[in-house]
Residue frames relative to the residue before (quaternion, step in Angstrom):
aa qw qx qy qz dx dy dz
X 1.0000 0.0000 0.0000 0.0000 0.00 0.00 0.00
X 0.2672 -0.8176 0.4835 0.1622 3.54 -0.78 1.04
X 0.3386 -0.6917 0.6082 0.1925 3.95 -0.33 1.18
X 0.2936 -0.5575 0.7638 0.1403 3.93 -1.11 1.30
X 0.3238 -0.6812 0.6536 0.0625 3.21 -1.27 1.01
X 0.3258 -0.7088 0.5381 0.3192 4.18 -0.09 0.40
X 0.4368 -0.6480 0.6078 0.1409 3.30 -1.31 1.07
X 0.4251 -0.6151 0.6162 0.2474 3.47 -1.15 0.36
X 0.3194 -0.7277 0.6027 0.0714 3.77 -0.48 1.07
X 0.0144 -0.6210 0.7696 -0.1479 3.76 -1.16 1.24
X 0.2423 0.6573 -0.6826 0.2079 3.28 -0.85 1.43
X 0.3191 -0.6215 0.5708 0.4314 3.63 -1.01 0.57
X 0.5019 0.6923 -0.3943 0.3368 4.30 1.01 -0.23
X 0.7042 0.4920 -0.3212 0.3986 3.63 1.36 -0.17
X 0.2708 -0.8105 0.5194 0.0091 3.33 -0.63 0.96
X 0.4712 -0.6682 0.4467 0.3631 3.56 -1.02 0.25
X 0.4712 -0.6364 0.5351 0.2943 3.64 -0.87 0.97
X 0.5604 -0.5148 0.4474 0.4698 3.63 -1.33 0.76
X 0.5317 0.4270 -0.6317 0.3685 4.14 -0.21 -0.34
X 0.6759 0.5148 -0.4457 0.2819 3.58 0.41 -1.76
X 0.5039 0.6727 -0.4816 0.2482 3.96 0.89 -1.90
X 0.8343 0.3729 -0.3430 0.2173 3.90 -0.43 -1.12
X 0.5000 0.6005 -0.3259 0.5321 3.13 1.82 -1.07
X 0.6605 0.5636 -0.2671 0.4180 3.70 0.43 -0.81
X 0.6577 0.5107 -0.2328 0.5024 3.04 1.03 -1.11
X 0.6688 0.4197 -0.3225 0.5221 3.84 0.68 -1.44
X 0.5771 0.4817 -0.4949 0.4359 4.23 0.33 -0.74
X 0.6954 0.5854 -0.2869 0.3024 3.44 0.76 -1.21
X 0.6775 0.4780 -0.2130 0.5169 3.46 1.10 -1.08
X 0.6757 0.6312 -0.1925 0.3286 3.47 1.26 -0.40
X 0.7162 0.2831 0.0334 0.6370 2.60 2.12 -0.89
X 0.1673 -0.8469 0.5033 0.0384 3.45 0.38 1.43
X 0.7618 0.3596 -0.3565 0.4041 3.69 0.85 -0.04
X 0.6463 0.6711 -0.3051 0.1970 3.08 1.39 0.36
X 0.3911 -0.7856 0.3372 0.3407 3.90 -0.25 0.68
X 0.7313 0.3876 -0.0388 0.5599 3.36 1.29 -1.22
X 0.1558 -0.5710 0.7482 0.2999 3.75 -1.54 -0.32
X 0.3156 -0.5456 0.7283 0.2687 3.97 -1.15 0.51
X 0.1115 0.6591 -0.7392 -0.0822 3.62 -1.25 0.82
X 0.2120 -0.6781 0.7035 -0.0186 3.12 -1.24 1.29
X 0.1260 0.8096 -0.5547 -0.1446 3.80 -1.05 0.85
X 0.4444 -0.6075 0.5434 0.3717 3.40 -0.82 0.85
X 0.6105 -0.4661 0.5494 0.3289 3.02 -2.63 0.03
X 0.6805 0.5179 -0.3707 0.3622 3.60 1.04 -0.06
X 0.5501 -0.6196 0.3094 0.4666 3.33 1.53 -0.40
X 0.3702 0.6497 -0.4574 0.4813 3.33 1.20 0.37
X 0.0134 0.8205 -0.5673 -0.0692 3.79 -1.48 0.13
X 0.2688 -0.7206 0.5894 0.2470 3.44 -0.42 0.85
X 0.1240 0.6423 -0.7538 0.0627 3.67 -1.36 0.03
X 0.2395 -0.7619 0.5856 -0.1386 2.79 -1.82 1.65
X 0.0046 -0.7996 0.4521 0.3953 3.65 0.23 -0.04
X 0.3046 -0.7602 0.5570 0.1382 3.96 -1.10 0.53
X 0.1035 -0.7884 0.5362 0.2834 3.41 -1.04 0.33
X 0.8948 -0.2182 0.0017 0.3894 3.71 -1.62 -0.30
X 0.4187 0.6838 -0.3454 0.4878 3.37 1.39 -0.13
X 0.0512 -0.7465 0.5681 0.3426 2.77 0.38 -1.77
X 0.0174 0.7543 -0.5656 0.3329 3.01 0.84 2.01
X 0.3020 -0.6715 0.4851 0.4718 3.37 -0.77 -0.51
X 0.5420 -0.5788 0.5774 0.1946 3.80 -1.04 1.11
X 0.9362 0.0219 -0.0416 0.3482 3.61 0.53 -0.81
X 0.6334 -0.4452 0.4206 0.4729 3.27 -0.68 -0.74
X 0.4714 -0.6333 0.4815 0.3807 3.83 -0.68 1.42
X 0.0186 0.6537 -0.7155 -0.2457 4.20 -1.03 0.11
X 0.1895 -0.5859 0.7846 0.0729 3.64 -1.32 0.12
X 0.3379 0.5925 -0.6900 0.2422 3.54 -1.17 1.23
X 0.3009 -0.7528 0.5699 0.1340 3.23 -1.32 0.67
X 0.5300 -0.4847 0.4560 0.5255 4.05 -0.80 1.19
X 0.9824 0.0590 -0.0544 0.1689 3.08 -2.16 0.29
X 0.5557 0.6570 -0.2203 0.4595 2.83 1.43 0.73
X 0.4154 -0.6796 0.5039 0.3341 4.02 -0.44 1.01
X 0.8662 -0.0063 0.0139 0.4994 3.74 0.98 -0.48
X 0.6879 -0.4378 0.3571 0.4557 3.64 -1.52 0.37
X 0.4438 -0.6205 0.3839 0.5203 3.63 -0.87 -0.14
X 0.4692 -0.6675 0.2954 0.4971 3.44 -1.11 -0.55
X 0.1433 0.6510 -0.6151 0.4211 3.55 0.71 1.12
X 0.7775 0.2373 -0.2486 0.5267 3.62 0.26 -1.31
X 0.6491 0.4928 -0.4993 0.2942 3.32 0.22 -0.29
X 0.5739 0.7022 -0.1918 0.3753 3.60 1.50 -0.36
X 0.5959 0.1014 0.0032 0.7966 3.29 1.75 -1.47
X 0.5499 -0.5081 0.6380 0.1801 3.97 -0.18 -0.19
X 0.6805 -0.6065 0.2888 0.2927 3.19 1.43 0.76
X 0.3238 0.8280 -0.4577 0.0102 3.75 1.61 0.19
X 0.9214 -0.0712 0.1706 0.3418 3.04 -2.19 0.12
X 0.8285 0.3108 -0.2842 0.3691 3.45 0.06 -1.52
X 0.6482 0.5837 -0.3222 0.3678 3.38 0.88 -0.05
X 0.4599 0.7229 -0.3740 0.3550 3.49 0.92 -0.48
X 0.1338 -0.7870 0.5850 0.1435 3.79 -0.19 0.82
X 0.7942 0.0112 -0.0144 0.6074 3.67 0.59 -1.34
X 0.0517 -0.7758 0.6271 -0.0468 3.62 -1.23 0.37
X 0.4483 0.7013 -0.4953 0.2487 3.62 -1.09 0.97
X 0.0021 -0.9181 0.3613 0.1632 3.47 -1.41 0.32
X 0.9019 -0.2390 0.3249 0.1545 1.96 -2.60 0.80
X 0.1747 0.6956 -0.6825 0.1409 4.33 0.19 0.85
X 0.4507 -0.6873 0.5664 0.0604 2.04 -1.92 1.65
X 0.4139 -0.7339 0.3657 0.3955 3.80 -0.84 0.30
X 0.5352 -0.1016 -0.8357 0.0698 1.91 -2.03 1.04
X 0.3618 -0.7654 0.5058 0.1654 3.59 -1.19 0.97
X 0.4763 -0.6221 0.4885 0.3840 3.72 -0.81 1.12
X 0.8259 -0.3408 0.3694 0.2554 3.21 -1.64 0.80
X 0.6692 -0.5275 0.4311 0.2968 3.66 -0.86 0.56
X 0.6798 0.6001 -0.1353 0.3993 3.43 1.20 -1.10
X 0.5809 0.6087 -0.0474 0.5384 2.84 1.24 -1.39
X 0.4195 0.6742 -0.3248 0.5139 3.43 0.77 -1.65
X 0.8948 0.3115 -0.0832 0.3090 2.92 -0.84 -2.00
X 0.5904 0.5067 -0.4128 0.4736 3.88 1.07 -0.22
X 0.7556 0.4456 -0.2179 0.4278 3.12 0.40 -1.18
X 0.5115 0.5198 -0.4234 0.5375 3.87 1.04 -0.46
X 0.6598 0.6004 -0.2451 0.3796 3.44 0.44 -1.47
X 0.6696 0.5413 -0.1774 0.4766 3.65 1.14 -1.56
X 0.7814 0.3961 -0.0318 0.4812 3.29 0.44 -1.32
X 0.7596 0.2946 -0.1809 0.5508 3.80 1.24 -0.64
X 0.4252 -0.6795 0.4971 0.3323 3.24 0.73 -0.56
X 0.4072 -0.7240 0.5139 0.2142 3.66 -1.24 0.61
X 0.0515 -0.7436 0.6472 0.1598 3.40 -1.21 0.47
X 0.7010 -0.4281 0.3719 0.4324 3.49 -1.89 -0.03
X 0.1150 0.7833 -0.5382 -0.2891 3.68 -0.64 -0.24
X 0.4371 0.6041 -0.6415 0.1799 3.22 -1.15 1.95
């Protein structure tokens, strides 16, 4: 039997769900130089989210927390939520938004690149 492994999903079409909006919002206020929030969402339902600036440095500290919950699970608390888990991922720009170009560095920097075929 062959186990489908889940793909991580890069779409400029994904948006942050209202839970994600306040967290987004507080990284945001925290981080005057930042343009973007990185939202990363795990397969457990947890989500990390960074804010980054024009570089596409990170602006803040990474938080990991999971909706309705007193804490992360303990998966993340084990890896910090790694790589292979990550189902969807993307960001959250703040307005004014950097140039299209840009965009694409800093997504690239901060997400990583993949093949597309």
């Amino acid at each position: 039997m062959k186990i489908k492994k889940k793909k991580a999903t890069v779409s400029k079409k994904l948006v942050a769900l209202k839970s994600e909006e306040a967290m987004i919002a507080g990284i945001i206020e925290g981080s005057p130089e930042g343009v973007g929030v990185a939202v990363i969402r795990l397969e457990c339902g947890c989500r990390k989210m960074a804010a980054v600036d024009i570089k596409g440095d990170a602006a803040s500290k990474v938080i990991i927390y999971c909706d309705s919950a007193e804490s992360i699970c303990d998966k993340c608390k084990e890896d910090n939520g790694t790589f292979a888990r990550v189902t969807e991922e993307f960001i959250h720009w703040v307005e004014p938004e950097p140039d299209g170009a840009t965009q694409t560095k800093i997504e690239a920097k901060v997400l990583g690149t993949r093949p597309t075929h």
